[in-house]
KEKOL-914040 format. One line per field, with one value per residue (C-alpha): residue in three letters; x, y, z. Coordinates in pm, whole numbers, padded with zeros to 5 digits. Layout:
N
residuo <- [ALA	...]
east <- [X	...]
north <- [Y	...]
up <- [Z	...]
end
This chain:
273
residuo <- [UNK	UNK	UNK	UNK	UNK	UNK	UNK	UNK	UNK	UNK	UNK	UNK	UNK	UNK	UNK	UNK	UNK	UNK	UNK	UNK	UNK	UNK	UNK	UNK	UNK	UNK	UNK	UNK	UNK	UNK	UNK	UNK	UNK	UNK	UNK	UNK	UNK	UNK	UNK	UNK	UNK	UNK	UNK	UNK	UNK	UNK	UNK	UNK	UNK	UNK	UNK	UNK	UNK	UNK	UNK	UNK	UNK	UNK	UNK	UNK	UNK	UNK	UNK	UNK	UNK	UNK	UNK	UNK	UNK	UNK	UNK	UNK	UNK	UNK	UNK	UNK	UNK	UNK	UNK	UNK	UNK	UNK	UNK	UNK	UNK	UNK	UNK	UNK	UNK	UNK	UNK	UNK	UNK	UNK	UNK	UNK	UNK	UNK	UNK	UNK	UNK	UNK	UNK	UNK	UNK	UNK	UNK	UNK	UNK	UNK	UNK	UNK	UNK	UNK	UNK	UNK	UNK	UNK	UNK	UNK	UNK	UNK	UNK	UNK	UNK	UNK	UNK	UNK	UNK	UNK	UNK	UNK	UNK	UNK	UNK	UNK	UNK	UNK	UNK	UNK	UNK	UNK	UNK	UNK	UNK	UNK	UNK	UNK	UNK	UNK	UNK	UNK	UNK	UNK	UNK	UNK	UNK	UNK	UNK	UNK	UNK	UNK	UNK	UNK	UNK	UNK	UNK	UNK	UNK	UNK	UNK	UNK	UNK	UNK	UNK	UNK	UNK	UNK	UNK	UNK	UNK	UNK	UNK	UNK	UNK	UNK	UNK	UNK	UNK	UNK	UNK	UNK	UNK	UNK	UNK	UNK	UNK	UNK	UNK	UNK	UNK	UNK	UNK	UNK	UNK	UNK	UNK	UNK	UNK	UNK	UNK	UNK	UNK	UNK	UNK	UNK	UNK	UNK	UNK	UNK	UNK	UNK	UNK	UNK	UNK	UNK	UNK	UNK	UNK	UNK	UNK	UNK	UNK	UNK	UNK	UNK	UNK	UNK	UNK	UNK	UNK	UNK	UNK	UNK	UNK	UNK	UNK	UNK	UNK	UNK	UNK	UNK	UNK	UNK	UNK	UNK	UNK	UNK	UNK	UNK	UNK	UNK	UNK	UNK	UNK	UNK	UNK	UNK	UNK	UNK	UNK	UNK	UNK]
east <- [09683	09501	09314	09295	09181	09107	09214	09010	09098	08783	08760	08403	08230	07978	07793	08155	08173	07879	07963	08323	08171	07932	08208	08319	07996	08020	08412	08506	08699	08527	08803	08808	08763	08709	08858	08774	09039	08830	09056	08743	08465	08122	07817	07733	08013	07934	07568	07712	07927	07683	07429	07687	07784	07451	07477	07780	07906	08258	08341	08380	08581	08562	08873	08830	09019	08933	08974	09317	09413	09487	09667	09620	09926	09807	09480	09629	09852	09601	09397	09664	09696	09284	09384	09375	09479	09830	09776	09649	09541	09514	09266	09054	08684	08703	08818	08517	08695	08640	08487	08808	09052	09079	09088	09385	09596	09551	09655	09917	10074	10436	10615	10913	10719	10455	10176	10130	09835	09663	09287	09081	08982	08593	08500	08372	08031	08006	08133	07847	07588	07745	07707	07325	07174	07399	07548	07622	07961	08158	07907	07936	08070	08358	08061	07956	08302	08376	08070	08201	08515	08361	08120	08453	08283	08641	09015	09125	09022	09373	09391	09091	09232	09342	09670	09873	10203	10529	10669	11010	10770	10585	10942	11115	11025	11122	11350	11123	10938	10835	10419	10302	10011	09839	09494	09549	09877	09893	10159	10194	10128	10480	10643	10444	10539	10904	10918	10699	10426	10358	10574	10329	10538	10388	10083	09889	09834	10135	10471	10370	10289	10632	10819	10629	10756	11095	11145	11017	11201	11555	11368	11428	11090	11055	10790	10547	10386	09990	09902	09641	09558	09381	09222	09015	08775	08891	08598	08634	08681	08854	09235	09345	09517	09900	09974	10163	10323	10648	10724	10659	10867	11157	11069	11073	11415	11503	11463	11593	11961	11933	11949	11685	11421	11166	10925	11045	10687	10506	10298	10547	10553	10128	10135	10398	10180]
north <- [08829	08563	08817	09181	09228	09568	09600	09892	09954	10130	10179	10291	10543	10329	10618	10662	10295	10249	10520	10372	10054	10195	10332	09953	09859	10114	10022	09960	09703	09516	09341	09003	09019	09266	09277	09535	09553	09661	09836	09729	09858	09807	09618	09865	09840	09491	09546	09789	09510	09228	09413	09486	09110	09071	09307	09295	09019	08960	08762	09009	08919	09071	09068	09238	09265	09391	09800	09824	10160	10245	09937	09993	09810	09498	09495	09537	09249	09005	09096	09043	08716	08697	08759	08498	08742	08827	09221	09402	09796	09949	10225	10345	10406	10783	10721	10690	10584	10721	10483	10407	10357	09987	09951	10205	10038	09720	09885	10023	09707	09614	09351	09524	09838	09925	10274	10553	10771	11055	11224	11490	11662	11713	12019	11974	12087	11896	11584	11580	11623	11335	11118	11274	11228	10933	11222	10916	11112	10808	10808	11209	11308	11564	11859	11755	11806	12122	12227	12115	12301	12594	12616	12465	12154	12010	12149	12017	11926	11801	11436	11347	11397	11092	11159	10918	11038	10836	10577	10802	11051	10793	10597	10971	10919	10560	10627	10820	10690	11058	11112	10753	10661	10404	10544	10499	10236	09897	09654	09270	09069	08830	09208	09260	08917	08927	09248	09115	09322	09630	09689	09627	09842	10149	10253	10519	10755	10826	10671	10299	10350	10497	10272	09949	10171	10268	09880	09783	10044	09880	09562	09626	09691	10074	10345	10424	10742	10667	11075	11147	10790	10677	10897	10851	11133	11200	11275	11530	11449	11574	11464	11143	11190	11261	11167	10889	11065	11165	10777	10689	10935	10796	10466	10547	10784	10445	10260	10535	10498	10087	09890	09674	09548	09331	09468	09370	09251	09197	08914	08625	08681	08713	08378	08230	08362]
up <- [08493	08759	08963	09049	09417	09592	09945	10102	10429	10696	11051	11166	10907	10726	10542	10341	10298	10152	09871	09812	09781	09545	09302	09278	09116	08794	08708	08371	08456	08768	09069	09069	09436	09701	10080	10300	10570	10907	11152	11405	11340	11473	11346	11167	10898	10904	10727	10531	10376	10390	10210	09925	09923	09825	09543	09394	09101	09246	09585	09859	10171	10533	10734	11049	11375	11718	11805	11991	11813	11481	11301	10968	10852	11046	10900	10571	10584	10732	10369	10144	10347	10246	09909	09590	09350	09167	09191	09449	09449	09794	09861	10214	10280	10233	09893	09596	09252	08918	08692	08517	08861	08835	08461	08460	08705	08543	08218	08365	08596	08495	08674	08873	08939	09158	09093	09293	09168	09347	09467	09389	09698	09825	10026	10344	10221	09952	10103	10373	10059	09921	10214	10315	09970	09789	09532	09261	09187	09069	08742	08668	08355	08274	08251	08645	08772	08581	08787	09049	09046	08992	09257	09456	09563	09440	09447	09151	08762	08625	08799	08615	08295	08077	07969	07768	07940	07805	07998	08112	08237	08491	08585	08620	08992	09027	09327	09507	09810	09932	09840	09769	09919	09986	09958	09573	09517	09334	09377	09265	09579	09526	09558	09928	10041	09924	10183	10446	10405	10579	10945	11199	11494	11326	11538	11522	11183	10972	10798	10780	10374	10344	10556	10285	09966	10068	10181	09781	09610	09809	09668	09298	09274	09135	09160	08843	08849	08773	08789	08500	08466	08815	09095	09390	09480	09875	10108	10346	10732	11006	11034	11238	11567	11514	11897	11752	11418	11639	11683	11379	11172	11448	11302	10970	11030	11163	10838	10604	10799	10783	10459	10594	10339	10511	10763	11137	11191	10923	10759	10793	11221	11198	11029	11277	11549]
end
């Protein structure tokens, strides 16, 4: 392996940030780098991620782009441009990982495949505490989260439970593009590039993960199932406009009826351009 990066994608909520960021600090196995893809946020993020520059022992990149709507894919693709490392894992600045996220994914990383793994969910309530008072939740123990879920600060126990599931049982959705993520996915970068990246026509919230795992699956490259092995703890917030979800799921309807495998704009028209 010559590098594990994390690509965590933000668009103006520091106070999350900074938490996320946090998590990255207490992992087993520490990135080799760190890129936070900023859909255009304000200064603010920006002190946010200088003043963890300062702290952390691992380079950490900003890649930023002006505010022109929700481009998530775009940002994303102009990091794994940014990035020097083999693997990447993508997460987002709501999402604070468990101690063990990285280390798992790594452990977990087979050439041909990429990992999909999933969240434990944060109340509303408990997600503001979080942000107010700097809950250090990414260094609780099992005992703190079975508190947790029953005072039902959480919606879930089971994703944070280690299981040494057989390989079968993580390929048997290998097919599947429906429910990856990419709030908690890891794919080797030569797999992104060899599809273009992510398909910068998708605008807006929704379909633009699908649309980059349906293109790798046609790849050759297959879906692992990293359930009881990696989660992010989701932070609460109210949900992203959907004024452009209609178009998107055309685009992605689009793509399904094609046998198209590179994204129409993607990271090899940014670098023309």
């Amino acid at each position: 392996m010559a590098g594990l990066a994390v690509i965590i994608t933000t668009y103006n909520w520091p106070t999350a940030l900074e938490v996320v960021l946090a998590g990255y600090l207490s992992q087993q196995r520490p990135p080799d780098e760190l890129i936070i893809a900023d859909d255009g946020s304000t200064e603010e993020t920006r002190t946010v991620i200088d003043t963890f520059r300062d702290q952390a022992p691992f380079p950490v990149k900003h890649v930023w782009h002006a505010d022109e709507g929700f481009r998530a894919g775009a940002i994303r693709n102009r990091a794994i441009q940014n990035s020097e490392a083999e693997y990447i894992v993508f997460t987002d600045g709501d999402c604070i990982p468990a101690p063990w996220f990285l280390q798992q994914h790594l452990r977990l990383a087979e050439h041909g495949w990429f990992l999909s793994g999933n969240r434990v969910l944060l109340s509303q309530k408990f997600s503001q505490e979080v942000l107010q008072e700097k809950v250090p939740i990414h260094t609780w123990n099992r005992i703190h989260w079975f508190q947790a879920r029953r005072r039902k600060q959480i919606n879930r126990l089971l994703p944070l439970f280690k299981i040494p599931l057989g390989r079968w049982y993580r390929r048997r959705l290998a097919k599947a593009w429906e429910g990856a993520k990419t709030c908690n996915l890891s794919v080797w970068k030569e797999d992104l590039l060899s599809v273009n990246g992510f398909d910068e026509d998708y605008t807006g919230w929704g379909m633009e993960d699908s649309d980059l795992v349906l293109r790798l699956i046609r790849n050759g490259v297959y879906h692992q199932d990293a359930r009881f092995a990696a989660p992010v703890f989701h932070l609460w917030h109210p949900e992203n406009s959907r004024d452009q979800l209609e178009e998107n799921q055309r685009r992605l309807q689009q793509l399904i009826q094609s046998e198209r495998i590179q994204a129409r704009v993607g990271i090899e028209q940014a670098s023309l351009g």
